[in-house]
C-alpha positions, 0 to 999 in steps of 0.5 A: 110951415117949411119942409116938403111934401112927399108923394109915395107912390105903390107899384101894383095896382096903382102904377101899373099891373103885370098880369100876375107876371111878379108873382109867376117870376117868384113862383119860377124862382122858388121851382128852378132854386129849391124844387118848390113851385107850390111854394106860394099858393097859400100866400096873398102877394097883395100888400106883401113885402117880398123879403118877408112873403119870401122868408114866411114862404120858406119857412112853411116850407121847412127852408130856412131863409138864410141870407144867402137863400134870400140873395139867391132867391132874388137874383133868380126872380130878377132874371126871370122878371126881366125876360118875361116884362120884356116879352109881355109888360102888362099895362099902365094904370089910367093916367100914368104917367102924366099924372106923376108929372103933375104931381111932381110940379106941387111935391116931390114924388117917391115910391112906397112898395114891397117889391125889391129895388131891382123889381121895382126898377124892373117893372117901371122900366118896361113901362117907360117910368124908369127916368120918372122915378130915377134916383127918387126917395123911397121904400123897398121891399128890403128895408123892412120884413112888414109894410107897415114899417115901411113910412119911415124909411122914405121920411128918413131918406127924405129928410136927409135930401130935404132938411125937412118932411112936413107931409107924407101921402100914401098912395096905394090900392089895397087895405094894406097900403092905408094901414102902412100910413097909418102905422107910419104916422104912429111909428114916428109919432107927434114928432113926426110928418102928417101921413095921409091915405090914397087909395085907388081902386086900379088894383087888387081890392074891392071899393068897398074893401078900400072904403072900409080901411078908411083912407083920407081920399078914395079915388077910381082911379088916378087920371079921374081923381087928379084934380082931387089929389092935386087938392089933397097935396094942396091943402092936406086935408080931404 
């Protein structure tokens, strides 16, 4: 069978973790622009896309989310993130990013995440991941206002480097990542590419959340569970 496999892999929670400074970033954001800092306490980050969490926030807010409100709100948030990764960055999660290389000897490597292009870019950089997923296919959290729309985007971007995607693998750490598969495999239907589901329990959810959304292979984390993801990409099945 032609056509490669491509490797998506989330931020937070699987990469890497901020400390909660993405979300902190977002509430300054929303205090310095529109005098809301509350504007987030009733909204879950984990899972989000922050085009949508941004336009639900400001709508429960009675602001109407104009583009214009949306540019600004980004370019805002992307300040605040700069200055505050710079002075604390979090950690990388176990493993990383010497298993990104690894899998980059067997697959070509991507992300899937709700973080906006310049966010994403912003947090891989302050941990050196910048030059790993330079230039890579994948999905943002501008492309789509829900995760689970967001498979298909990257298989289409890859599909016009490639000629051909024959198997994606979602790597993510909650529920909400596995559910992006799945919905990707069937938003694109028997036409397209298997979808697999990786979970890892680095992030925001339970073992025992990550087990019940059904994930293809389930791992503690990514340094421990190499050989088993090396095998996954392999042979595409758990």
């Amino acid at each position: 069978m032609g056509g490669v496999d491509l490797v998506l892999f989330d931020i937070d929670g699987t990469l890497l973790n901020s400390g909660g400074r993405g979300r902190a970033a977002m509430v300054a954001a929303a205090s310095a622009l529109f005098n809301r800092p509350g504007m987030f306490d009733d909204l879950s980050f984990a899972g989000a896309v922050d085009s949508g969490i941004v336009a639900r926030a400001m709508f429960m807010a009675g602001i109407n989310p104009t583009p214009r409100r949306m540019g600004r709100m980004r370019a805002t948030y992307a300040r605040r993130l700069q200055r505050d990764l710079f002075a604390n960055p979090g950690v990388l999660c176990p493993g990383v990013p010497d298993v990104v290389h690894r899998v980059r000897q067997v697959a070509k490597v991507g992300l899937l995440t709700g973080n906006w292009p310049e966010g994403a870019r912003i947090k891989l950089g302050a941990h050196g991941l910048g030059q790993i997923f330079d230039g890579c296919v994948g999905a943002y959290g501008d492309d789509a206002p829900s995760r689970n729309q967001l498979v298909p985007f990257a298989v289409r971007r890859g599909i016009r480097r490639w000629g051909e995607v024959r198997r994606v693998i979602v790597i993510g750490d909650t529920p909400a990542d596995v559910a992006c598969a799945r919905a990707g495999a069937e938003l694109m239907g028997s036409e397209g590419p298997e979808v697999l589901a990786v979970a890892v329990e680095t992030g925001f959810s339970t073992p025992e959340q990550l087990r019940e959304s059904g994930p293809d292979l389930q791992l503690a984390d990514l340094s421990g569970g190499l050989a088993a993801l090396l095998d996954l990409i392999a042979v595409g099945e758990p």
